[in-house]
C-alpha positions in Angstrom: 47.7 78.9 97.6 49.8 76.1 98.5 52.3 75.7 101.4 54.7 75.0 98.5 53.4 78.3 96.8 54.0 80.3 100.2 57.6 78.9 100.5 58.9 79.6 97.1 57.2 83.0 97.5 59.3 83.5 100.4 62.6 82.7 99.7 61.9 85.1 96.3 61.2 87.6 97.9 64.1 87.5 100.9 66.1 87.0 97.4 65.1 90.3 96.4 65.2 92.0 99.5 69.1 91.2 100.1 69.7 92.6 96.6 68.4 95.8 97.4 69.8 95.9 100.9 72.6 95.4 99.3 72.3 97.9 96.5 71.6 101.0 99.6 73.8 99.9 102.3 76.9 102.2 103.1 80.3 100.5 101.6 83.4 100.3 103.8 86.1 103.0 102.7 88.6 100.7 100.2 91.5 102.6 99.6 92.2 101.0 96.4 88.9 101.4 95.3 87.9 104.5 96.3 91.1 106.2 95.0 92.6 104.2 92.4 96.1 103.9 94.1 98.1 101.2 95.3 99.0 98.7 92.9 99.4 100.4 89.9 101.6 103.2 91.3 103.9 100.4 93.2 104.2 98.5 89.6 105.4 101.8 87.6 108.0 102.2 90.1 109.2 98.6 90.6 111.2 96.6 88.0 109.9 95.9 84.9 110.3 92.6 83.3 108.8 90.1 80.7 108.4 87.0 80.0 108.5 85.6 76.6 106.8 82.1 75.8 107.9 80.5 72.2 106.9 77.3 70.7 107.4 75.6 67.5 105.8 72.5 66.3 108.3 69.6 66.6 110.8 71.7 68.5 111.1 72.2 72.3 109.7 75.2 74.2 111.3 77.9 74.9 110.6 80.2 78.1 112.8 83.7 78.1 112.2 85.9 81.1 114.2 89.8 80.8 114.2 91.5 83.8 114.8 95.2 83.0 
């Protein structure tokens, strides 16, 4: 087996190792992800609005924003 061989061998198998380090490790508590709150809730409760894009061939654009 080749130094070449050896190397590529290597850096494989640190590859593989950091995946499954990765995949056991203990996650940091996320709020957001652990719970599903935060910007979802905020959004029903601020103002709603929408934005309207229209465009024609040969005529200009039109941009229409509603805030509700």
């Amino acid at each position: 087996m080749s130094w070449q061989q050896t190397a590529s061998l290597a850096i494989v198998a640190g590859t593989a190792g950091a995946f499954v380090w990765a995949r056991w490790r203990r996650r940091k508590f996320s709020f957001e992800r652990d719970t599903h709150c935060g910007c979802a809730a905020a959004g029903e409760q601020g103002q709603k609005s929408s934005i309207v894009y229209r465009a024609r061939k040969g005529e200009r654009p039109v941009v229409i924003v509603k805030m509700r």
